[in-house]
N, C-alpha and C positions, 0 to 999 in steps of 0.2 A: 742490240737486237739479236746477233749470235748467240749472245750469253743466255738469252730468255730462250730461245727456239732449242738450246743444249739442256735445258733445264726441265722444258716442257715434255722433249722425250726421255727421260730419266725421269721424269713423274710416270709416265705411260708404262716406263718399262716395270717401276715400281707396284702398279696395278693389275697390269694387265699382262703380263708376261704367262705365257702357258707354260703350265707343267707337262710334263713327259711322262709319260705310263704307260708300261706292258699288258695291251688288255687280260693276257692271263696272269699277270699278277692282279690286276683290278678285281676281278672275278674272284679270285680263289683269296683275295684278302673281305669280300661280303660274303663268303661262303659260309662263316659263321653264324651272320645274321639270320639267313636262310634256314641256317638247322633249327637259329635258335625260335625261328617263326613256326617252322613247320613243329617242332614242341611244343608249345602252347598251343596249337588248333589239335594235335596228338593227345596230347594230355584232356585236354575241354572235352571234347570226343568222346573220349575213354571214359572219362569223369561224367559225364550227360548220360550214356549208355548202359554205364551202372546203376547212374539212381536212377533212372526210370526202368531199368529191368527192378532194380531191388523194390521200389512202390509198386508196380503193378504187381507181384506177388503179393498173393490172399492172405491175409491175417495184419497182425501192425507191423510196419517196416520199423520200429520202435524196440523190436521184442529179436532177442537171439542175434548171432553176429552176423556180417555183411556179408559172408564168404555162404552162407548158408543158401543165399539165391542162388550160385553158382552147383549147388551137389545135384549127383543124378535125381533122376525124376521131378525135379524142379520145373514149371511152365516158361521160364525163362533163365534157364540154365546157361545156355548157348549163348545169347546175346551178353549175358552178364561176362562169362568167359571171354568173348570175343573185345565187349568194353574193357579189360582187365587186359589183356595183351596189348591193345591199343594203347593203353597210359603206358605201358613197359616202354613198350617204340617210342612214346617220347619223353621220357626217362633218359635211354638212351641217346637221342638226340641231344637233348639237353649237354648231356657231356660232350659231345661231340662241339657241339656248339662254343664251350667253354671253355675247352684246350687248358686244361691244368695241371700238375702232375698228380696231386690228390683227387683232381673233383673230376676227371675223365674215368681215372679207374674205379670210384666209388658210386659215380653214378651207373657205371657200365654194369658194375655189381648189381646195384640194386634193382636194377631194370631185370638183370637174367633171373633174378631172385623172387620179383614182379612175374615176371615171364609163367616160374615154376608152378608159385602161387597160384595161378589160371589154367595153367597145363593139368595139374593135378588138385582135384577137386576134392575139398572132404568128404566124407560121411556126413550122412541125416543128423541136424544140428550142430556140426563139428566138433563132437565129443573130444574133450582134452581132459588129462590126467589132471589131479589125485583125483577127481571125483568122477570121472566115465572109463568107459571102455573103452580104447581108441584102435584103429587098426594103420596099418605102415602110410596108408595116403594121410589119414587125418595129421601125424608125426609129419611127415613131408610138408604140408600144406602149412601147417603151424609155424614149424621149424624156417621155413623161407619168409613166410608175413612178417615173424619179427626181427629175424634175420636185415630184412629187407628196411627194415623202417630202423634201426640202429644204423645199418649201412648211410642208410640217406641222414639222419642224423647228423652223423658224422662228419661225412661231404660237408653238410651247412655248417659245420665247425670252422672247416679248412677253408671253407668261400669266405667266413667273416674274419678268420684271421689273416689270408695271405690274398685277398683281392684286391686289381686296384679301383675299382669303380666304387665311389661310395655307396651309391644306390645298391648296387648287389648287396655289400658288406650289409648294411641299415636290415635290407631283407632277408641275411642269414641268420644275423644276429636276433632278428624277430621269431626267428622260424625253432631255433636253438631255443629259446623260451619257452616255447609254448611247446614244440615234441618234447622234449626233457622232461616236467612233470606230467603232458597230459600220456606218455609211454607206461611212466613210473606208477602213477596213478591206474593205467587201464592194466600192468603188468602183477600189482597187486592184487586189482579187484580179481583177477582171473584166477591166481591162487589159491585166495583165501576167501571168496564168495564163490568162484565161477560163474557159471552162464546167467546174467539175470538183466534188465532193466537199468542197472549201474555202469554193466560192463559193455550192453550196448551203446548206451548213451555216451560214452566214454569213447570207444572205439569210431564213431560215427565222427566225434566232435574234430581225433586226432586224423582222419585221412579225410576230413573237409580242409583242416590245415594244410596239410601234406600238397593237395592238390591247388592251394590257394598259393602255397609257395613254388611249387614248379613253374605253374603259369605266372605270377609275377617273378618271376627270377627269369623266365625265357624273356617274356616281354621289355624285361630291361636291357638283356642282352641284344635282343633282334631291333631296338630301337632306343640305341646309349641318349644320351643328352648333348646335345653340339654344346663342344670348348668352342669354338670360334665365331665371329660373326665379320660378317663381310668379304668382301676377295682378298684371298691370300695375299700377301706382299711377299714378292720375292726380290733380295736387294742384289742390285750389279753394281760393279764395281763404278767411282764417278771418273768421268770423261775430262778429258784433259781439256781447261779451255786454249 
């Protein structure tokens, strides 16, 4: 009867034993979740804010590049800008979120690069070289777009080579796929056709990617896949009968 009632609380303590925690460690260990949630509702935002500014401008949203909603005298200038700073903020959230030594500084990058993007606005159709005339903003505003999407690129390199979550890896290495030729292909077209129908369509294709990988990449972060199921077992030592 001793032996049984010894045994029954050594089950109990096997199951039911509490853990001890610092609520501010508690806290500051879901602080990543947090960034990585408020990222993906930053980014969707941003991404929502843009294309309805860039549709409701007059002519086909089909024709000329995305950044063209954003130049002066545009009817939806401002809100496009303002959607465009918002994706930056969770851009950088996102790193924040991720804590890695490549993929905080690369995102961080690319977000202030995003940032610039928005801050400074092209010229009337964003005339880019060899075939326009371009003046120091259109240079600037270029110069940071692509800047910016090589940057994030690249982070998706370093997430699928040194993460440990397979789920992120699975979604850099998808994301790596698809910005690598669809860059190379829209970096071309702009060369050697410039402004047309190819290059939009191209450009539209590669930052619906862009922004389908941020927000699945936050959302995997702000909500991993449970390793465990059921009450932790914590073992103590057994009891002397």
């Amino acid at each position: 009867m001793g032996e049984k009632l010894v045994e029954r609380q050594h089950d109990h303590t096997l199951t039911h034993r509490p853990t001890s925690g610092n609520p501010v460690s508690i806290m500051m260990r879901g602080m990543p979740r947090l960034l990585a949630a408020a990222s993906a509702l930053a980014v969707a935002a941003g991404a929502t804010t843009m294309t309805i500014s860039l549709v409701a401008t007059p002519g086909s949203w089909l024709a000329g590049y995305v950044s063209e909603t954003g130049t002066s005298g545009m009817p939806h200038a401002i809100p496009y800008r303002c959607g465009l700073l918002l994706l930056a903020l969770g851009v950088a959230l996102l790193g924040l979120a991720l804590r890695r030594p490549l993929t905080t500084p690369g995102l961080s990058a690319a977000a202030v690069l995003a940032g610039i993007s928005g801050a400074v606005p092209c010229t009337n159709q964003c005339p880019l070289p060899p075939y326009e005339l371009t003046t120091p903003a259109d240079v600037v505003h270029a110069a940071a777009t692509i800047l910016g999407m090589l940057t994030l690129a690249a982070t998706m390199a370093s997430l699928w080579y040194a993460h440990e979550r397979p789920a992120v890896r699975r979604l850099a290495a998808l994301g790596v796929c698809l910005t690598v030729p669809l860059g190379a292909a829209l970096g071309l077209t702009m060369l050697f056709a410039g402004r047309g129908p190819l290059a939009a369509t191209l450009e539209r294709l590669l930052l619906l990617e862009a922004v389908i990988w941020l927000i699945s990449t936050a959302a995997a972060a702000a909500f991993p896949a449970s390793t465990s199921s059921g009450p932790r077992l914590i073992h103590s030592p057994p009891q002397a009968s």
